[in-house]
C-alpha positions as CSV (number, residue, x, y, z in Angstrom):
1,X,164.8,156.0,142.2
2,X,166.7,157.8,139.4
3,X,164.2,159.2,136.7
4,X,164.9,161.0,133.5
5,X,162.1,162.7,131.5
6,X,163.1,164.4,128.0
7,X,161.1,166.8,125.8
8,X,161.2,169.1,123.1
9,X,161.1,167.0,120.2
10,X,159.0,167.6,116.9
11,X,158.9,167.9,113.0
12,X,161.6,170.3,112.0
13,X,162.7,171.2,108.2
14,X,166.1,170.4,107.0
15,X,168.7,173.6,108.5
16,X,166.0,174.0,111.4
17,X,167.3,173.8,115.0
18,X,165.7,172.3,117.7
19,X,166.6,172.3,122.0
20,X,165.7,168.6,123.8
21,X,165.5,169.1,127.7
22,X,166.2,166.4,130.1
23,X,165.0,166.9,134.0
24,X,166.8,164.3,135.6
25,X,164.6,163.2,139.2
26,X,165.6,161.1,142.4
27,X,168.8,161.7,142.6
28,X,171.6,163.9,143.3
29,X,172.1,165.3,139.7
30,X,175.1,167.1,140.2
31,X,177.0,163.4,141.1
32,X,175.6,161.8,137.7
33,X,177.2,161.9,133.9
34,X,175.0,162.4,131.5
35,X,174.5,161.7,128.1
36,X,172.7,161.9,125.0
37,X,172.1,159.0,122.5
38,X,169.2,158.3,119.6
39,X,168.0,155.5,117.9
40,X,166.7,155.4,114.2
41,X,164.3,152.8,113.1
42,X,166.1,149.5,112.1
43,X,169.3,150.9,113.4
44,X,171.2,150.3,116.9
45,X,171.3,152.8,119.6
46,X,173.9,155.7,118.5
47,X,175.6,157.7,121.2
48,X,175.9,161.4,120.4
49,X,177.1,163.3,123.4
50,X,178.0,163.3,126.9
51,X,178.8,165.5,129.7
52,X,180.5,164.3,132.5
53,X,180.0,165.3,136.6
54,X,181.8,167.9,138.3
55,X,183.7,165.2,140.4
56,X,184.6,163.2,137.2
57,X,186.0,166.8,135.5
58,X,182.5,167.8,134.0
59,X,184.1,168.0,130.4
60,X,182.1,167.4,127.2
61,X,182.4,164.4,124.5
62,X,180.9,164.2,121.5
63,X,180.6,162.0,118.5
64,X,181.9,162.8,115.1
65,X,178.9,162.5,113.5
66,X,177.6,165.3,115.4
67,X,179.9,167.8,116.3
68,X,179.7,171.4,115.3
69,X,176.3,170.6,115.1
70,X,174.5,169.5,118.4
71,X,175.6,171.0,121.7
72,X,175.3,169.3,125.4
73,X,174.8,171.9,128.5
74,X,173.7,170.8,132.0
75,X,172.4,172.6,134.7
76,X,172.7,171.4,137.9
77,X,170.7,174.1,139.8
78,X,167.6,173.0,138.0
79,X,168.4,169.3,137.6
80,X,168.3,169.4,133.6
81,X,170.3,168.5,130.6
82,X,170.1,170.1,127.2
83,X,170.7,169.4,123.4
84,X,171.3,171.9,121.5
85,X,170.9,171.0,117.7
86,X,171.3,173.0,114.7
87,X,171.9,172.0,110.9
88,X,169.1,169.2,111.2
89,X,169.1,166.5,108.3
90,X,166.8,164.1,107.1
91,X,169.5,161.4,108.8
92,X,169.1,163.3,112.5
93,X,165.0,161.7,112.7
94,X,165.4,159.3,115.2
95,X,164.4,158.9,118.7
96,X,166.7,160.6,121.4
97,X,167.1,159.5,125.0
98,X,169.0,161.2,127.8
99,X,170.9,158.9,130.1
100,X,172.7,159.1,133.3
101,X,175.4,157.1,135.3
102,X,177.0,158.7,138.2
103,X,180.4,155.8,137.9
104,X,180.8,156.5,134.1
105,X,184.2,156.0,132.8
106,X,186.0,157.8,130.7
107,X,186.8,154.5,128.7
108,X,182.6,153.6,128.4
109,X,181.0,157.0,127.6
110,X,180.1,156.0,124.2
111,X,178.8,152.6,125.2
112,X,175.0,152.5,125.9
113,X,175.1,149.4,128.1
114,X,177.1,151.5,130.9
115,X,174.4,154.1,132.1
116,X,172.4,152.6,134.5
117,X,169.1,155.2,133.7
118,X,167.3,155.8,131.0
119,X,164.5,158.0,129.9
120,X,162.0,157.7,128.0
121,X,162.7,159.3,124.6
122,X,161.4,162.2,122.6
123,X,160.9,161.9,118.6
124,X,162.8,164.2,116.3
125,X,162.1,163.9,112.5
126,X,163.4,166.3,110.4
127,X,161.7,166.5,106.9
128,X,163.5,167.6,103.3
């Protein structure tokens, strides 16, 4: 059984940067996409990032609202995913779950309902 276990989240000042790690158990790591997405209260899961497996061309997506900003890295030797943020906003507090799928499409990486696990989520709140 696939499991996914983020950390690294906190209270962070506006400008501050933060890393999120994701260690990704259960499974073969390398043959999974994986993905970043976050959730603000009274809002509906928002993807941010993904980067794909080796086997599906391992290249990085990202959505508009955070690129330039937020970064994805994976390594596969130590079964963990990264997010790199810098630039933090009030509007970044939320919280932010890794996810993995290994038949992601390049068509579905934005949509949530396509990776198959889920962790459990880490809380970022950024404060003005």
């Amino acid at each position: 059984q696939v499991q996914l276990a983020e950390s690294g989240g906190g209270l962070v000042q506006t400008g501050g940067s933060l890393r999120l790690s994701c260690v990704v158990s259960g499974g073969t790591f390398s043959r999974y996409s994986v993905g970043w997405f976050r959730q603000a209260p009274g809002k509906e899961r928002e993807f941010l990032a993904v980067r794909r497996s080796s086997g599906s061309g391992g290249r990085t997506y990202y959505a508009d609202s955070v690129k330039g900003r937020f970064t994805i890295s994976r390594d596969d030797a130590k079964n963990t995913l990264y997010l790199q943020m810098k630039g933090l906003i009030p509007e970044d507090t939320a919280v932010y779950y890794c996810a993995a799928d290994a038949g992601l499409i390049l068509s579905s990486i934005q949509n949530q309902h396509q990776y198959d696990h889920w962790g459990q989520g880490t809380q970022v709140t950024v404060s003005s």
